[in-house]
ZAMARGU-4260 file (C-alpha; in steps of 0.2 Angstrom, whole numbers, plus 5000, padded with zeros to 4 digits):
<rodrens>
0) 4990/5057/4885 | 5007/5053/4880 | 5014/5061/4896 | 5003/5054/4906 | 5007/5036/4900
5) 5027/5039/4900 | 5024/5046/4920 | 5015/5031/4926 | 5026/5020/4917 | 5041/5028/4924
10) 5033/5027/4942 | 5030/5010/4940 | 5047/5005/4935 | 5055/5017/4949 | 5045/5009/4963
15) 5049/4994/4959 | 5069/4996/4959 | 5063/5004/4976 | 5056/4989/4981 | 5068/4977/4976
20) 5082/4987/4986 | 5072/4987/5003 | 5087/4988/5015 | 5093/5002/5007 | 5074/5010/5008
25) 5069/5003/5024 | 5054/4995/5015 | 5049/4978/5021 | 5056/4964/5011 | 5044/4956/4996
30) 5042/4938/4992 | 5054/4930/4978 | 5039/4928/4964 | 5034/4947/4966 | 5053/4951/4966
35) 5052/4943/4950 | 5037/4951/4943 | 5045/4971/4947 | 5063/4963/4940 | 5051/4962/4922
40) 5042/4976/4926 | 5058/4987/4930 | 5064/4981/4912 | 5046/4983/4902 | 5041/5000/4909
45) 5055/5009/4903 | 5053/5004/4885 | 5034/5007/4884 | 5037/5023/4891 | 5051/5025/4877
50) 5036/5019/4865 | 5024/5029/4868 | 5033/5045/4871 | 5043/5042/4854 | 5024/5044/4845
55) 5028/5064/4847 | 5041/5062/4836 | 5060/5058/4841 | 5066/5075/4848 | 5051/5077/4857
60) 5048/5061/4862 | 5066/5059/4868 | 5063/5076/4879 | 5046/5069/4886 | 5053/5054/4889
65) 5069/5060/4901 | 5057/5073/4909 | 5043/5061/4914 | 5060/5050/4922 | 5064/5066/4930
70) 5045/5068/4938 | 5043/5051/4942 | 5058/5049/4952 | 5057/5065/4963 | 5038/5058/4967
75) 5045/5041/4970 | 5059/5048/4982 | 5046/5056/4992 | 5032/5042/4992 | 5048/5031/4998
80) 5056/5045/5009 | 5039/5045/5017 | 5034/5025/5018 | 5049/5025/5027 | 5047/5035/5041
85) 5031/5028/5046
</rodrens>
């Protein structure tokens, strides 16, 4: 569960630094109170991912932490790659 909870949280904050950037995604623009929302979002995520993963112990939970960041943003590169293109 604690990898699970560190991926979603990881995806969350990397599609919103997506969509906070959408010139430089070709996403379509969002509204300034959403922008505002993903800018806490894109702060919070990070750390309850740190959180939870850090429950397994520091090491590991250090390890799970910077893996689940590197899963989430090659899923996140493709969701966007794909959006897009379409």
């Amino acid at each position: 569960m604690t990898i699970l909870i560190s991926l979603l949280s990881w995806t969350i904050a990397l599609s919103c630094h997506a969509w906070l950037q959408p010139a430089r995604y070709h996403l379509p623009p969002v509204s300034r109170p959403i922008q505002i929302a993903m800018r806490i979002v894109r702060v919070i995520a990070p750390m309850l991912a740190l959180g939870v993963a850090l429950t397994a112990g520091p090491v590991a939970g250090v390890l799970v932490w910077c893996a689940t960041f590197s899963i989430a943003g090659m899923a996140v590169a493709i969701v966007v790659e794909r959006l897009a293109h379409h």
